[in-house]
N, C-alpha and C positions, 0 to 999 in steps of 0.2 A: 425584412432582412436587407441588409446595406449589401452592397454591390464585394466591398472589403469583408466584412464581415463571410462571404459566401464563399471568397477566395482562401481563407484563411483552415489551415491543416495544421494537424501538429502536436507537441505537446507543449503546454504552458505551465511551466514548474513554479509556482504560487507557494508565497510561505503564508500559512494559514494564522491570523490572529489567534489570543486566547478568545474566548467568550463565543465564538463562531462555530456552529458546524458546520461539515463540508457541504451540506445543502446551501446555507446560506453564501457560501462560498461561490458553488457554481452558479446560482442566482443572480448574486450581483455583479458576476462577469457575464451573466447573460444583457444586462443593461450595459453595462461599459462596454462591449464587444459587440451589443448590436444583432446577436446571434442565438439560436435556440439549440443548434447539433452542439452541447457539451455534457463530457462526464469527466470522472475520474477515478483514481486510481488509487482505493485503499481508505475509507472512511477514518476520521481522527474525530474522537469525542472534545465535544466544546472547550471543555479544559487544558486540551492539549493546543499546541502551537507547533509551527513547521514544514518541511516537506510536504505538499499536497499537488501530484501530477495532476494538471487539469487536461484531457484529452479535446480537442477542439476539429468541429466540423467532422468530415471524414475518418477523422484519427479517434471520435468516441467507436465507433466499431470494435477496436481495440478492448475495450473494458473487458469483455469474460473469456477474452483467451491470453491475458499479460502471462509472462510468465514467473513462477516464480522464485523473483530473486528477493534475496537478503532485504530487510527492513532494517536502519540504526534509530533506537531512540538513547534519551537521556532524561532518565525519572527521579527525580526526588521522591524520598525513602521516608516512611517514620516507623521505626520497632516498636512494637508495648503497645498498639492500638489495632482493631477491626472495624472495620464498617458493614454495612450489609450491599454496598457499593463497589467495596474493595479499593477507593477511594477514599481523599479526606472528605468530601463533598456531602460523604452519605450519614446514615443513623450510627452513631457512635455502638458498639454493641460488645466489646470488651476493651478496658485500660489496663497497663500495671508497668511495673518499671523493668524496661528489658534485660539489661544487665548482660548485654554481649559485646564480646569484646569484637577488634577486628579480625582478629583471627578465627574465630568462631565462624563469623561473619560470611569469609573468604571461603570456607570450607562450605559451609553450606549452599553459598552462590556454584561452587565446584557442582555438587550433585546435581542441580540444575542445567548444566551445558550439556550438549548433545542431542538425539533424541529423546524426547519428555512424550509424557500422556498429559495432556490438558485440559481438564473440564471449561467448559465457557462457561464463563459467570452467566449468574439471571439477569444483572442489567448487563445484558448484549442484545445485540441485531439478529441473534441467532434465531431461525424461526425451528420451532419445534408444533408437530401437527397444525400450524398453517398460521400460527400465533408466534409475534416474536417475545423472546422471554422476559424481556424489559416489559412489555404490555403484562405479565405476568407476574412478574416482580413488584408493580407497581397496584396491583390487586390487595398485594399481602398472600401470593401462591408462590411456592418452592417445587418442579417437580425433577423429575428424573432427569440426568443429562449421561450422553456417551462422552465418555472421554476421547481427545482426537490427535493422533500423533503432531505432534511440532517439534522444530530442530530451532536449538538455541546454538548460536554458535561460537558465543562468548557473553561473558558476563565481566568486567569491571566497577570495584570500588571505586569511584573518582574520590569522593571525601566522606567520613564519619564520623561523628561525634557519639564516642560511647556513651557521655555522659546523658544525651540528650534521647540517643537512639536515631538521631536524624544523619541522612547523608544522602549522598548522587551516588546512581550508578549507569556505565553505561552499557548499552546488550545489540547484537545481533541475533536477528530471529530472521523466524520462514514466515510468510504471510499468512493471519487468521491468528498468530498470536499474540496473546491479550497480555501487555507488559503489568498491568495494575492486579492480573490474577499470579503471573509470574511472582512477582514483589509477596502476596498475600499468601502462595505456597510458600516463598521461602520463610516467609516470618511461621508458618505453622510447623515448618521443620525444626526452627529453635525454641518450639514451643512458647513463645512471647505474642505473634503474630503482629500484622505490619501491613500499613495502608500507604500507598502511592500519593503523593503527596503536590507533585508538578511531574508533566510529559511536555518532552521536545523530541517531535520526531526530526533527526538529523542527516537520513538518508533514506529514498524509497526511486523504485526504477529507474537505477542508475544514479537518479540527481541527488545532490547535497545541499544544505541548507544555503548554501552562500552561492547554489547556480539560483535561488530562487529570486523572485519580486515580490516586493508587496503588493496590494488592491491599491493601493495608491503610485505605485510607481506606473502599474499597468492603465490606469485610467491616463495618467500625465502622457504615454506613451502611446494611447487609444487618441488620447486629441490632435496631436501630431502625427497623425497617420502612419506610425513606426511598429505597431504592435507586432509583425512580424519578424523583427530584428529578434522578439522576446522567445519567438515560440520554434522548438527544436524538432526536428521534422521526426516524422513518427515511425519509422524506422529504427531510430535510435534506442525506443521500447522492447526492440528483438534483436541486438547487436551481437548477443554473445552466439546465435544461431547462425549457421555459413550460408553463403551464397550462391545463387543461381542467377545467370546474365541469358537471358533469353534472346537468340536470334530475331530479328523480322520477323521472319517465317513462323518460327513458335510460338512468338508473341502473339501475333494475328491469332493462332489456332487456338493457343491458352485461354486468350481473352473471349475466344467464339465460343467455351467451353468444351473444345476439343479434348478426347481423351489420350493423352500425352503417355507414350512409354518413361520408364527414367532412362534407360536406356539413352532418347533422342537427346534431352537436355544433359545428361550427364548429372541426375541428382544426388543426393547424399540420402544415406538412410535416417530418418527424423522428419522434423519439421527442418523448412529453411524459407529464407527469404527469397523472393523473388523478385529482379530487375530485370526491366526491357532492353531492347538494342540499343537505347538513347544512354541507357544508367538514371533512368525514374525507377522507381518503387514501387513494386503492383500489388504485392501484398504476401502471404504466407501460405504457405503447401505444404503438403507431403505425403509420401506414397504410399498407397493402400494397398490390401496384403494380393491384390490384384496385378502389382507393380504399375498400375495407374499412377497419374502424377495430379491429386486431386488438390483445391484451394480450401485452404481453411477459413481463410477470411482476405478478401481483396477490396484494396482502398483507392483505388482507380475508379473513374465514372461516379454514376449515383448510387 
């Protein structure tokens, strides 16, 4: 590991190719970057392209406590077809001519917003008894799935062609929801059914498609030793959470794992962030029904 590379924290908001998965993704930034400590933030199946937060050095810690905010994608639609994918990718498994208008359309996308129940399809990452369901799917097995609350928080028609049955739509969701099963319950609600047909994820923690780089701008900016200019300090993952500026004094104690009233800091009830006497970043807390003022995850030191 390069001297740079070790230095290096943060997030790196990466627009992901088609044809690529996020593994492949965080891989080949591991060659361009020179570095092993990376994850990220929110897996995009190979077909899709987009927003992909890479969490870099210190800042992968981050991975299983992100919180969760809103995801934008934008999917191209086809009515009058199924897969066993819920994709156009997959086994073709019913055709017929959709014959919905846009109005139809619009109404049906309505029942969709809100809280939804959501079964994960089979080809997901979803592990069920210790197996993920893709690995099952791909047997020729179907088995039981729980349905799992999700919040859509908008659905838009961007364009449709009745005649065609094809169009874009664009949607805000909660994180774990699967926009290609979305698509696939709405086409079963017009009785036609309807496979996902292109995904753009256009917005995921915080960032948007146009904060992002490609693998190529980031290797151009790895060889000039600027890659840091690229990567947004990881803080910025918890922004909507309040703050806490730690004295000296507390700091030192915080960081010895001293057990801190809220009282002495003056914390908020939740989680929040916590900065030092300098205004560095130490990482995330909150207080336990002890009134302790415990760490949930701190990105200071090793």
């Amino acid at each position: 590991m390069t001297e740079q590379g070790t230095a290096l924290c943060g997030v790196l908001p990466v627009y992901k190719p088609k044809g690529w998965t996020s593994f492949d993704v965080v891989a080949k930034l591991r060659g361009i970057l020179k570095m092993k400590k990376l994850g990220h933030a929110g897996t995009l199946d190979p077909m899709a392209e987009g927003v992909l937060p890479v969490l870099v050095g210190k800042a992968a810690k981050a991975c299983d406590i992100l919180p969760d905010t809103a995801k934008g994608y934008e999917a191209g639609f086809r009515l009058g077809l199924t897969t066993d994918t819920q994709d156009i990718t997959g086994t073709v498994l019913s055709e017929k001519a959709p014959e919905v208008g846009i109005a139809e359309l619009t109404k049906a996308c309505e029942a969709f917003t809100g809280d939804i129940m959501q079964l994960p399809p089979m080809y997901s990452a979803v592990k069920v008894g210790g197996k993920r369901l893709y690995e099952l799917a791909r047997q020729g097995k179907e088995i039981d799935r729980e349905p799992r609350l999700r919040r859509v928080e908008f659905i838009e028609i961007i364009r449709y062609d009745a005649q065609t049955g094809e169009g874009v739509l664009a949607a805000e969701v909660s994180r774990g929801t699967y926009i290609r099963t979305l698509i696939n319950d709405i086409g079963e609600s017009l009785g036609c059914g309807a496979v996902m047909t292109e995904l753009k994820r256009t917005k995921a923690c915080g960032f948007l498609a146009e904060d992002c780089f490609t693998l190529e701008e980031i290797a151009a900016a790895a060889s000039e030793d600027r890659v840091r200019e690229l990567i947004a300090p990881v803080e910025d993952l918890f922004e909507d959470l309040p703050d806490v500026a730690l004295s000296e004094h507390f700091e030192r104690l915080y960081k010895n794992g001293v057990k801190l009233r809220s009282e002495q800091i003056a914390a908020p009830e939740g989680s929040f962030r916590v900065f030092g006497h300098d205004g560095r970043f130490i990482g995330i807390a909150r207080v336990n029904e002890k009134n302790e003022v415990r760490p949930i995850r701190n990105f200071h030191g090793e």
